[in-house]
C-alpha positions in Angstrom: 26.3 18.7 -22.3 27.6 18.4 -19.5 25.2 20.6 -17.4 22.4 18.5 -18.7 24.0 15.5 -17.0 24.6 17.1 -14.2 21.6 18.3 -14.1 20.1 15.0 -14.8 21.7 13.5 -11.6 20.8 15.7 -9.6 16.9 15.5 -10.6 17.2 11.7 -9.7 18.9 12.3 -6.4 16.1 14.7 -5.7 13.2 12.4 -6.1 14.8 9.1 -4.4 14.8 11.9 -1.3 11.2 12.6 -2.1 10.1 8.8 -2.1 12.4 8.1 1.2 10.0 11.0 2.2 12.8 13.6 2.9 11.2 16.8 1.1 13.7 19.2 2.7 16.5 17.3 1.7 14.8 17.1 -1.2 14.5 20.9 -1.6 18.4 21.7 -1.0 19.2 18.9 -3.8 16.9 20.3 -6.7 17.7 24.0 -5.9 21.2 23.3 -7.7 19.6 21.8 -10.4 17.8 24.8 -10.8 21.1 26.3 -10.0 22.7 25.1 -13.2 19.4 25.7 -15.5 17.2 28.4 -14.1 14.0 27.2 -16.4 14.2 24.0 -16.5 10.5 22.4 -15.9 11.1 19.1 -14.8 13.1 20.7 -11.9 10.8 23.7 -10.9 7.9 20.4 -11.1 10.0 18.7 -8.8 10.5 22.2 -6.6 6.7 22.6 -6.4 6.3 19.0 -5.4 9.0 19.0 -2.3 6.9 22.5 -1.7 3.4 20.7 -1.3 4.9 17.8 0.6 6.0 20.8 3.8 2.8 22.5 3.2 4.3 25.8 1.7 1.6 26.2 -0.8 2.0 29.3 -1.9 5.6 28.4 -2.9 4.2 25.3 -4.5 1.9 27.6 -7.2 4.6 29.9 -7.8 7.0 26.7 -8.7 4.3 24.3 -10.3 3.1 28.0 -12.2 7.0 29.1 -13.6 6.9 24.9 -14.7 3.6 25.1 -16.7 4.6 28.6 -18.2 8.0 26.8 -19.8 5.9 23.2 -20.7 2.7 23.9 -21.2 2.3 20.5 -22.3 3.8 18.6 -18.8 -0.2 17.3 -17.8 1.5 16.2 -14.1 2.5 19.8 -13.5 -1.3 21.3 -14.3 -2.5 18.2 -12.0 0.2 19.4 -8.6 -1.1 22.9 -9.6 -4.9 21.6 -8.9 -3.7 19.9 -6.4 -1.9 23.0 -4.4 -5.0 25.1 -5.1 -7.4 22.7 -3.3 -5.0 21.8 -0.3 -4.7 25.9 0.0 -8.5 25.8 0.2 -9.0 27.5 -3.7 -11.3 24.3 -4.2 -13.3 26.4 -7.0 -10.1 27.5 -8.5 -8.7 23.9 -8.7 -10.8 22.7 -11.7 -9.4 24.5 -14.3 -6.3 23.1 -14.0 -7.0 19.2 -13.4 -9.3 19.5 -16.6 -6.1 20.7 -18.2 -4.3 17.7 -17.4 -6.8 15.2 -18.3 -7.1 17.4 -21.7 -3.5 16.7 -22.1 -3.9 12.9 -20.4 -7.6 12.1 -20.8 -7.6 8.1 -19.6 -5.2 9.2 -16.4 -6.5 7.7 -13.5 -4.7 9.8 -11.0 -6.5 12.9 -12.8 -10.0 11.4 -13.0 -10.0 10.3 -9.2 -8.9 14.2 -8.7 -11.4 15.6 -10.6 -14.3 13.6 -9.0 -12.8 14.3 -5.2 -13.2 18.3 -6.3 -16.6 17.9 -7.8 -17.7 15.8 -4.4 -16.7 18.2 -2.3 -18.2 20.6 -4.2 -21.4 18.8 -4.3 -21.6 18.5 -7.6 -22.1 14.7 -7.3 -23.3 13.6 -10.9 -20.2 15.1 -12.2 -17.8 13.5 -9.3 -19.9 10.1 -10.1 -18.9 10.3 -13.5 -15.5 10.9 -13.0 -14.9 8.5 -10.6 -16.8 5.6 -12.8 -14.4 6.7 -15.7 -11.2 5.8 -13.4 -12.5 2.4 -12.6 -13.5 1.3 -16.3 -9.7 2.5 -17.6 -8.4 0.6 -15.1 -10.5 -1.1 -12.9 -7.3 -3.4 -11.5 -6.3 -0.4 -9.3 -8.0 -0.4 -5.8 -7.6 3.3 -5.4 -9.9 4.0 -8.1 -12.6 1.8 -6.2 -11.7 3.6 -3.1 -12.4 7.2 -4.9 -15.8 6.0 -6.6 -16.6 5.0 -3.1 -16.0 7.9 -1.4 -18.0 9.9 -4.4 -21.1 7.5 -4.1 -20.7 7.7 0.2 -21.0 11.6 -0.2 -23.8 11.5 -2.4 -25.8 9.3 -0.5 -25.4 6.1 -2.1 -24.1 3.8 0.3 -24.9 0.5 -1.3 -22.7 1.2 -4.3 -20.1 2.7 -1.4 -19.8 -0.6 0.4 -19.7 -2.6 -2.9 -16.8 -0.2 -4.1 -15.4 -0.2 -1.0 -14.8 -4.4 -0.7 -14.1 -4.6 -4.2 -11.1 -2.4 -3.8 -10.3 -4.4 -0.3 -10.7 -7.2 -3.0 -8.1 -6.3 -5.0 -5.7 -5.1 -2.0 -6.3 -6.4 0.6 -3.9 -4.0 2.3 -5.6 -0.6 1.4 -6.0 0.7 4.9 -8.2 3.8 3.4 -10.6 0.8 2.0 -10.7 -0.8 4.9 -11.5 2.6 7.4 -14.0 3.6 5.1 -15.9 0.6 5.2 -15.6 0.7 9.3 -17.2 4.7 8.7 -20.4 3.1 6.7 -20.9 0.6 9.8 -20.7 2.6 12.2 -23.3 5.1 10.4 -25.0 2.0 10.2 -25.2 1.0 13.8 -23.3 -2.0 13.7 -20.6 -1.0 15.9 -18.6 -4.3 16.6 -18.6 -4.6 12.7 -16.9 -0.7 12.6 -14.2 -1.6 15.2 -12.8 -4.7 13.2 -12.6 -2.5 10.2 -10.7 0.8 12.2 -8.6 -2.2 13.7 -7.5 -3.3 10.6 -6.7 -0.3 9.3 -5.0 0.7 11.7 -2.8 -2.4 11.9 -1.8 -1.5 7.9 -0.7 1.7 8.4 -0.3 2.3 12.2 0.2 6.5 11.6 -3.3 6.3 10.6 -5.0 9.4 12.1 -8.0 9.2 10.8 -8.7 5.2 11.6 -7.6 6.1 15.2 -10.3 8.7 15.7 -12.9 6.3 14.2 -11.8 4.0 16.2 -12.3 6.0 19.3 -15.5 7.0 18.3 -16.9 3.3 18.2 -15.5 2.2 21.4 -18.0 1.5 24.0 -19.3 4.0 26.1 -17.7 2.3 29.5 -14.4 3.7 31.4 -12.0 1.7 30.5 -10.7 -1.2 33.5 -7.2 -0.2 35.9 -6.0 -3.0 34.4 -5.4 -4.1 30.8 -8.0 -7.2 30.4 -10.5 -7.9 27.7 -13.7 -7.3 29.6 -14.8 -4.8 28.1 -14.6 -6.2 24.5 -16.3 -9.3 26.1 -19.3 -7.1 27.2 -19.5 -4.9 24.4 -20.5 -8.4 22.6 -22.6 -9.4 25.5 -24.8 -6.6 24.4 -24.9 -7.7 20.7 -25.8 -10.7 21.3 -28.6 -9.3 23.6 -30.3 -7.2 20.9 -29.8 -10.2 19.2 -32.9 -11.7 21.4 -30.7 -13.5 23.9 -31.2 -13.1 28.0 -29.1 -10.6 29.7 -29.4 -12.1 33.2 -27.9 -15.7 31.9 -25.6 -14.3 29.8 -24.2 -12.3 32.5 -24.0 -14.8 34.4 -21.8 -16.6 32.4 -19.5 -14.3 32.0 -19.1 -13.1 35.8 -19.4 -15.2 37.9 -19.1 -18.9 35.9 -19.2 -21.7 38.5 -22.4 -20.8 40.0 -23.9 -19.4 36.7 -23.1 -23.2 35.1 -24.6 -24.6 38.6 -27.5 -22.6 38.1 -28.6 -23.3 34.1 -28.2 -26.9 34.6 -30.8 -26.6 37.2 -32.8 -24.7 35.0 -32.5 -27.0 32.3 -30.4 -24.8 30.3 -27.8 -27.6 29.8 -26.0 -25.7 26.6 -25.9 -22.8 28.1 -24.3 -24.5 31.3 -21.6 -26.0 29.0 -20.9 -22.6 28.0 -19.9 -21.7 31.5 -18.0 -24.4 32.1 -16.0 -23.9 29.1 -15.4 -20.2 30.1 -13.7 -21.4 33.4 -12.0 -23.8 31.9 -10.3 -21.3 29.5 -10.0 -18.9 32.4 -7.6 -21.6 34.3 -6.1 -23.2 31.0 -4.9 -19.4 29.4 -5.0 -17.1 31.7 -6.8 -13.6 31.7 -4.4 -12.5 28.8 -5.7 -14.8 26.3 -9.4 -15.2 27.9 -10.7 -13.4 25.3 -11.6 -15.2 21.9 -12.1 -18.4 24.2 -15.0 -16.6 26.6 -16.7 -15.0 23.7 -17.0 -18.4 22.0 -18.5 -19.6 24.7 -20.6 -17.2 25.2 -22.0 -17.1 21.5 -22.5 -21.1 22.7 -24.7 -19.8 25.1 -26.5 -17.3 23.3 -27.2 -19.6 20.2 -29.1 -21.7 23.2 -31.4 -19.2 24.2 -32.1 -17.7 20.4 -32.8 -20.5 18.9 -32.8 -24.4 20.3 -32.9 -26.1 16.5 -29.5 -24.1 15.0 -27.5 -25.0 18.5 -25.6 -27.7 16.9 -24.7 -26.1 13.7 -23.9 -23.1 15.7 -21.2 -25.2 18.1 -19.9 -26.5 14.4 -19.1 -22.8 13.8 -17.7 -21.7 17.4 -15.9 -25.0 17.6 -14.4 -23.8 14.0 -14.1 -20.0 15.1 -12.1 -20.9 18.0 -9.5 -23.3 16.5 -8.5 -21.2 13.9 -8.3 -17.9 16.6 -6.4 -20.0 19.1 -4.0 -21.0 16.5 -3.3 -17.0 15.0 -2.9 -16.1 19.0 -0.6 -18.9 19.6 1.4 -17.9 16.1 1.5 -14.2 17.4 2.0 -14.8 20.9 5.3 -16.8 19.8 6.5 -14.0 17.7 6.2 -12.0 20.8 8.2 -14.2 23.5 11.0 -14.2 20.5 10.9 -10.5 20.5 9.5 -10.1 17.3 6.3 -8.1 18.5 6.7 -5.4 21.0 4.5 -5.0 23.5 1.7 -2.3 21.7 1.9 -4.2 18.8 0.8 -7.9 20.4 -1.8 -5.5 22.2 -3.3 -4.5 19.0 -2.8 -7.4 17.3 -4.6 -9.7 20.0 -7.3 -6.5 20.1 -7.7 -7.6 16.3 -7.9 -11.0 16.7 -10.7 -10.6 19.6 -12.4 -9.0 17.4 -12.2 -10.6 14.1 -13.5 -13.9 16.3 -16.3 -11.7 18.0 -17.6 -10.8 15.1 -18.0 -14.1 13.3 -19.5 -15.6 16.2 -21.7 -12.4 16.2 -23.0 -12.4 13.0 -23.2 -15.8 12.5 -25.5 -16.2 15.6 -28.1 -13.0 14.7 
């Protein structure tokens, strides 16, 4: 009896170390568990999982295999088998064992979502489809199970039910950074690069380890060498050329943004008066912010501009929409900025969070304007 306590204690111990995301620790802790009952399958399950968290996969089969030998039944331990086999790269071999835990579980959605990962990257999409559908209609509240049916739709070429997956799961969660990156990969393979960057940004602001959101990211940045100096003008003309393809002139646009004085001089003269009140309103933020904060002000202005030259009848609902744009950015930069001079941003993280915010603004004005 008093074994079994112990025994029990020691379990717990082990997996609050496994959720503080100490497997080592972990490791040591069950081992005299295992210690005081040899066979005992929530422990070896608990072995096999502090195993697969350092990577040691072959110690993670011979744990997760001694655990299913003395409870056949336990459905998690035939799931962290499958799940050791595939991360060992015995994809084919992993099947076996997640059908044996949704044989034991059927309406798991951990298990489904596993199952249909396997058969994607097997290619065996109708099967991964199927799967992944199943997880969403047993419970369709949980965003990972969006995120999964997704990825299983992305892979086998169906990109509309992707994207609609995708935001329904950023729906639900609005803090799923896999959601959000995966959305950012189907614009970018979609050309609509500005569109990609907000969603790598975002992601990446959720879960800032994010390795895979930071090479995405890096792959949609423009193609320019980036300035000495931290400033936003590359951002700026990144959108200039969006808003280019988007039928506007590159010579006034330009204009506007280098060199706004004589640019405004020069549009009133050529009877581009809305264009030449975006210039003025770019010097005016240049002199009223400073450089730091030009950003979300000068691409307003610019959109101003731009909405001019693409079309003359939607300028004054498009200077509704700027106007709106721009009051609710300059308000989130002013509420992060503060949190930053009271020293509760550091300097990297008001970087990316006013890279965010650029952004975000660009890309209303953007899309709104095309």
């Amino acid at each position: 009896m008093r074994d079994r306590l112990a025994g029990e204690a020691i379990r717990r111990r082990a997996r609050v170390l496994l959720d503080l995301g100490r497997p080592a620790d972990a490791l040591v802790e069950v081992r005299r568990a295992l210690a005081i009952s040899p066979l005992d399958p929530e422990a070896l399950e608990i072995e096999g999982l502090c195993h697969l968290r350092l990577s040691d996969y072959p110690a993670a089969l011979g744990s997760l295999g001694r655990a299913i030998a003395e409870a056949p039944d336990g459905a998690h331990a035939h799931y962290l088998y499958g799940f050791a086999l595939r991360e060992s790269g015995r994809a084919g071999d992993a099947e076996a064992p997640f059908r044996d835990a949704l044989r034991l579980a059927p309406d798991e959605p951990v298990y489904l979502r596993a199952l249909a990962e396997l058969y994607a990257d097997l290619g065996r999409y109708p099967e991964a489809l199927a799967s992944a559908r199943r997880a969403t209609e047993v419970a369709p509240e949980r965003a990972a199970n969006h995120v999964t049916y997704g990825y299983v739709a992305s892979a086998a070429g169906d990109k509309q039910l992707a994207r609609a997956e995708y935001e329904r799961a950023v729906t639900l969660d609005p803090n799923d950074s896999a959601a959000w990156n995966n959305l950012g990969c189907l614009d970018l393979e979609a050309g609509r690069a500005l569109r990609a960057r907000l969603r790598f940004r975002e992601a990446l602001r959720l879960d800032p380890q994010g390795g895979r959101a930071r090479r995405n990211l890096a792959m949609a940045a423009p193609r320019r060498p980036p300035p000495r100096t931290r400033s936003w003008d590359g951002t700026v003309e990144e959108i200039l050329r969006e808003l280019i393809a988007a039928g506007a002139r590159r010579t006034l646009l330009a204009a506007v943004l280098v060199e706004a004085p004589s640019a405004a001089s020069a549009l009133v003269r050529g009877g581009r008066t809305g264009a030449a009140i975006s210039g003025v309103a770019t010097l005016m933020a240049l002199r009223a912010m400073g450089p730091a904060a030009i950003g979300p002000l000068a691409v307003g202005a610019l959109a101003a501009g731009a909405a001019w030259l693409v079309g003359r009848n939607r300028l004054a609902a498009d200077r509704a929409r700027v106007k709106a744009a721009l009051t609710d950015g300059r308000a989130e930069f002013d509420t992060l900025w503060a949190a930053w001079l009271a020293g509760g941003l550091g300097r990297d993280a008001r970087d990316a969070a006013i890279d965010l915010l650029v952004e975000k603004i660009a890309f209303e004005l953007v899309e709104g304007s095309t």
